[in-house]
C-alpha positions in Angstrom: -2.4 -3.7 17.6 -1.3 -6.9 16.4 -4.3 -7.5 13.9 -3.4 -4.5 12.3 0.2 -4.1 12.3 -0.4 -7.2 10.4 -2.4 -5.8 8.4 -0.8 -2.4 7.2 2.7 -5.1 6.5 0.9 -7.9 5.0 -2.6 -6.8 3.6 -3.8 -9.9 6.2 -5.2 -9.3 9.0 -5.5 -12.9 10.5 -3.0 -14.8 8.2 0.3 -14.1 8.4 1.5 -13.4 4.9 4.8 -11.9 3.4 5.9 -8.5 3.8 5.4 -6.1 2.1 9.3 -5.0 2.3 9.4 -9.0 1.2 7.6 -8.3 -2.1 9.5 -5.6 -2.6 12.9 -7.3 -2.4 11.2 -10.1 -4.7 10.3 -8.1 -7.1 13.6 -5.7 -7.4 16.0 -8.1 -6.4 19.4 -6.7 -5.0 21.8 -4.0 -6.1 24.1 -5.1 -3.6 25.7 -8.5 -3.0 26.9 -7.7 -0.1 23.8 -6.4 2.2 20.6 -7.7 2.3 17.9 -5.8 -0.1 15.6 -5.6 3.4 16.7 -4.3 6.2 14.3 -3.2 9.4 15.5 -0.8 12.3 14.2 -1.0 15.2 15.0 -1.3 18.8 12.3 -4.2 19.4 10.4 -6.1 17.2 6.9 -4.6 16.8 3.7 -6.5 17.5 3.9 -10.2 16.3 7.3 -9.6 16.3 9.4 -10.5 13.2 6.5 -12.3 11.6 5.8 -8.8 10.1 9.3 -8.7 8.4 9.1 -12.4 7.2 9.0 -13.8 3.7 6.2 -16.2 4.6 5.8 -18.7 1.9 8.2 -16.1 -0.7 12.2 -17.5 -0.6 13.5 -16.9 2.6 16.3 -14.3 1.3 13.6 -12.0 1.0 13.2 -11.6 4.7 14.0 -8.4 6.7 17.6 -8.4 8.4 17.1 -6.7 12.0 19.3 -4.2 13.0 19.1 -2.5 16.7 20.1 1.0 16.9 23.5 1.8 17.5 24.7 -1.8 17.7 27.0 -3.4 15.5 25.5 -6.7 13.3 25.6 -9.9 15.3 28.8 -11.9 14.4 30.1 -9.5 11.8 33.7 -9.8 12.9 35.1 -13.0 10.6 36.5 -15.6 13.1 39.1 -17.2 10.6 41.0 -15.3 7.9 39.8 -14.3 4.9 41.5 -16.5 2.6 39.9 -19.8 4.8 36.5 -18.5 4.4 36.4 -17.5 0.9 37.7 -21.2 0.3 35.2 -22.5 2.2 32.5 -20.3 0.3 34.1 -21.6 -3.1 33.8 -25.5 -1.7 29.9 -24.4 -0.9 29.3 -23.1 -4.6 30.8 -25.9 -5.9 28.9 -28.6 -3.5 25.8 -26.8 -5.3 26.5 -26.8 -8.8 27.3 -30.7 -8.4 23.9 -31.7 -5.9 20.6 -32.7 -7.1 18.2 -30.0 -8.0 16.0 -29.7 -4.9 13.0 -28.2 -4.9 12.6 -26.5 -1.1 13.8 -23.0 -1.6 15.3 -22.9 2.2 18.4 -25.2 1.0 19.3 -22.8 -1.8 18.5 -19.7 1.0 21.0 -21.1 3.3 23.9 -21.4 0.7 22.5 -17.7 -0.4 22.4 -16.5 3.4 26.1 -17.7 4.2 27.5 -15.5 1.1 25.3 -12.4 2.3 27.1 -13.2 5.2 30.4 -13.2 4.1 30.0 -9.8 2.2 28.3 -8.1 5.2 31.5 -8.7 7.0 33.2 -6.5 4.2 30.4 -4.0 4.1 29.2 -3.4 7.4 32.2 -2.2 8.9 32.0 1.2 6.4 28.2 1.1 6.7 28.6 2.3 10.2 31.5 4.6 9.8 29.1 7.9 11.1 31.2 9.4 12.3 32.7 10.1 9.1 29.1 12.5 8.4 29.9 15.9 8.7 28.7 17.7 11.7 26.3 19.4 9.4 24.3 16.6 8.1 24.5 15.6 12.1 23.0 18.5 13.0 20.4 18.1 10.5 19.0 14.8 11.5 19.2 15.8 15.3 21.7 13.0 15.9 23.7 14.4 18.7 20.8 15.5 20.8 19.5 13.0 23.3 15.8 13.8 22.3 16.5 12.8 19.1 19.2 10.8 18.8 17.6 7.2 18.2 15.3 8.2 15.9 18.0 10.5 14.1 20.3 7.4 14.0 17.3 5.2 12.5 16.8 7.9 9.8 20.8 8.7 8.9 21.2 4.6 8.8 18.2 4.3 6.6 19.9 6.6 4.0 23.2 5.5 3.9 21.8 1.8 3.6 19.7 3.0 0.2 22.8 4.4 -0.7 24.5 1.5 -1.1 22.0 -0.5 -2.8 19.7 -1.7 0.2 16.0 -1.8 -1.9 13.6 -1.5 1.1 14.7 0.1 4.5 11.3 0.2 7.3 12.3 2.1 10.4 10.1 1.6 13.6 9.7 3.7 16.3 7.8 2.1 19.2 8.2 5.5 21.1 11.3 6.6 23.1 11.0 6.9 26.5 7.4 6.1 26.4 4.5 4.5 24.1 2.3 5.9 21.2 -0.4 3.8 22.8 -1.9 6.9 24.9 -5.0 5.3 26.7 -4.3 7.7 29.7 -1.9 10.3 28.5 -2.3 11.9 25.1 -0.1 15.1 26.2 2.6 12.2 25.8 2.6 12.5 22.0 3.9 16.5 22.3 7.4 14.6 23.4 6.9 11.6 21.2 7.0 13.9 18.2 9.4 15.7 19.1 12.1 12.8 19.2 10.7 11.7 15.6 10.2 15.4 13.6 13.2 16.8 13.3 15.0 13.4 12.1 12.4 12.3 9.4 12.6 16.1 8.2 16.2 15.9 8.4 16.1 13.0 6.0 13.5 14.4 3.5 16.2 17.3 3.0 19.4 15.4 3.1 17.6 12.7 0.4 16.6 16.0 -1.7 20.3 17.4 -1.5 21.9 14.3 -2.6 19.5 14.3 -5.5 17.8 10.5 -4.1 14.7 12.0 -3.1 13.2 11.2 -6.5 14.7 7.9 -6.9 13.4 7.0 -3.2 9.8 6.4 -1.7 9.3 7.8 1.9 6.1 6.5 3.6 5.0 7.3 6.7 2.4 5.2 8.4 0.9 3.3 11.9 -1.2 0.9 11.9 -3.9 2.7 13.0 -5.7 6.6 14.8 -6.7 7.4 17.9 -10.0 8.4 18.8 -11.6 11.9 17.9 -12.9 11.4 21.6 -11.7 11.6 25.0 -11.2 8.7 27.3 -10.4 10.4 30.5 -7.1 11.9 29.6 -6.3 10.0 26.3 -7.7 8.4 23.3 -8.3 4.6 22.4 -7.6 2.9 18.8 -9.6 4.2 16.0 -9.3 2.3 12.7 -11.5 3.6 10.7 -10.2 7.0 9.5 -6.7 8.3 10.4 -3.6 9.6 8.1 -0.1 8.4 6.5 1.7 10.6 4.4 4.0 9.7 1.5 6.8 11.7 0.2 9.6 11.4 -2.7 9.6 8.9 -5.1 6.9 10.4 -7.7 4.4 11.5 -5.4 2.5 14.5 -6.0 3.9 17.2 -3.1 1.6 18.9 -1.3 -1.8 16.8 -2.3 -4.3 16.4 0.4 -6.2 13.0 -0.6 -9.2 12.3 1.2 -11.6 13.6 4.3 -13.3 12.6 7.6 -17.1 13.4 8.8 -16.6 16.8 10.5 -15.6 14.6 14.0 -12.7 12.9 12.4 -14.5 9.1 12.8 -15.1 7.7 9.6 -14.1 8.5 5.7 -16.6 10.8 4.1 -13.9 11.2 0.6 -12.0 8.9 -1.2 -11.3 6.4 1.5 -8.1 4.2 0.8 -8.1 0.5 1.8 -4.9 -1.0 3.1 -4.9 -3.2 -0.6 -5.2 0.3 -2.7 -2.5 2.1 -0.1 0.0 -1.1 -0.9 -1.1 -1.0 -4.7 0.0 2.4 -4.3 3.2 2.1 -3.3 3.7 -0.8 -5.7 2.7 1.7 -8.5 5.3 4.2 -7.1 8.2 1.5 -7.1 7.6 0.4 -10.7 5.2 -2.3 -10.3 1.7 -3.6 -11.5 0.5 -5.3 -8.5 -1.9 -7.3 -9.9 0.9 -9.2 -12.2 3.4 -9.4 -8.8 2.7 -12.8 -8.3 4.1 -15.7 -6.6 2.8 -19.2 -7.1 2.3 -21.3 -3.6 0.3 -23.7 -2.6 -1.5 -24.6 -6.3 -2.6 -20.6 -6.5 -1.1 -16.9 -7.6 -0.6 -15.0 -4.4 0.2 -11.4 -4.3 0.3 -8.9 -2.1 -3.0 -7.1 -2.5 -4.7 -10.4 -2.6 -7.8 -10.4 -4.9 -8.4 -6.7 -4.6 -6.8 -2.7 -4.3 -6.2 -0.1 -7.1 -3.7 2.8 -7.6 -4.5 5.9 -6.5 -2.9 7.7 -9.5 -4.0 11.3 -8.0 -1.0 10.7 -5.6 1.7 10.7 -8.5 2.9 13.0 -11.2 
């Protein structure tokens, strides 16, 4: 699990390297001052934790913000007035524009991190003002169901954070009430679906209604199969050949890229490495990946390292 979790956030499956949510913030910057431009939901950190959300060797603004479901942001709640801390935030800007130019980028993240801060405190607040959805788009997502309700939260959050300007949102579901990781139960995923289908369906149709769904890229992925075999009464890891789905965005609806051997165990069309699946989405988001680059260490890194190509059959 961890190697490839790694993997399918990175494109390294040994070194940890940025995000790919990183890159994207990078690249796009921010649309709002005020949140961060990547934000992960999730009620636990994955595997390696929140090494797969970090900006590595990028600036350190560029990593994920963590947000558990249904739980307000750490410290949002200002603890002096607002006219003390925007003086205080004016004496930081002006401490900078006098100091000597430094050349580590965490100084410059820290004074960047305590005016996200500052303007999270004046936008988070509305951000989770749900209640304020109608009970139709509720309904839609599932949200007051206790099957669904996490997942439905994850989903509803994950618009109304692109909404406002958030440029990458990754939403992780570890399995309610249970585990995806069905060595001895496989009948487990009918409920683990269940809690997930109706919400990410719910968002497809609210994004469409509100005219984002062209604007935004959904992608759906793990970070790897399960076996087209038995083992006893579930399945073990299969890397090799499994599915992820993409929707929104540009993509071309409804195109089936790809097949197995007649078992389901290994590519026999048009296999996609993890480099061309994140050159991909870099296409779909506005990028060439091969000139997304970031100088470290004497060398151009990027995300798809020294390899991947677009799949342009995906897009229109």
């Amino acid at each position: 699990h961890s190697q490839s979790t790694l993997q399918v956030h990175t494109g390294s499956i040994t070194v940890p390297r940025p995000s790919l949510g990183s890159w994207v913030s990078y690249g796009l910057g921010s649309e709002n001052a005020n949140l961060p431009s990547f934000v992960a939901l999730a009620s636990q950190p994955t595997y390696n934790g929140h090494t797969v959300w970090n900006s590595n060797f990028l600036p350190p603004v560029h990593s994920a913000l963590h947000i558990r479901p249904k739980e307000t942001v750490a410290n949002i709640s200002p603890t002096t007035p607002r006219s003390v801390q925007a003086g205080e935030l004016d004496f930081l800007r002006r401490l900078e524009a006098v100091r000597p130019a430094d050349p580590n980028p965490m100084v410059s993240a820290r004074a960047r991190s305590f005016e996200i801060a500052a303007g999270m405190q004046l936008a988070v607040p509305e951000l989770y003002e749900i209640e304020r959805e109608s009970p139709a788009t509720r309904a839609l997502y599932g949200l007051d169901e206790k099957s669904t309700s996490e997942f439905a939260w994850k989903c509803l959050m994950a618009r109304r954070l692109v909404e406002r300007g958030v440029r990458f949102v990754e939403l992780v579901d570890r399995g309610s009430a249970g585990n995806w990781d069905q060595h001895g139960n496989l009948q487990r995923h009918e409920s683990l679906a269940h809690a997930v289908d109706r919400p990410i369906a719910g968002l497809l149709r609210d994004l469409r209604g509100r005219g984002m769904l062209d604007d935004t890229l959904v992608v759906w992925v793990s970070e790897f199969g399960r076996t087209p075999w038995a083992t006893g009464t579930g399945r073990g890891h299969h890397s090799a050949a499994f599915s992820a789905w993409l929707a929104g965005g540009g993509v071309r609806g409804g195109t089936v890229w790809g097949a197995t051997d007649e078992i389901g165990a290994k590519p026999a069309e048009n296999p996609v490495h993890i480099h061309d699946f994140h050159a991909s989405i870099l296409h779909a988001l506005g990028f060439d990946h091969e000139q997304l680059v970031y100088r470290h260490n004497g060398r151009d890194f990027r995300l798809t390292d020294v390899a991947g190509k677009v799949v342009r059959e995906w897009f229109v």
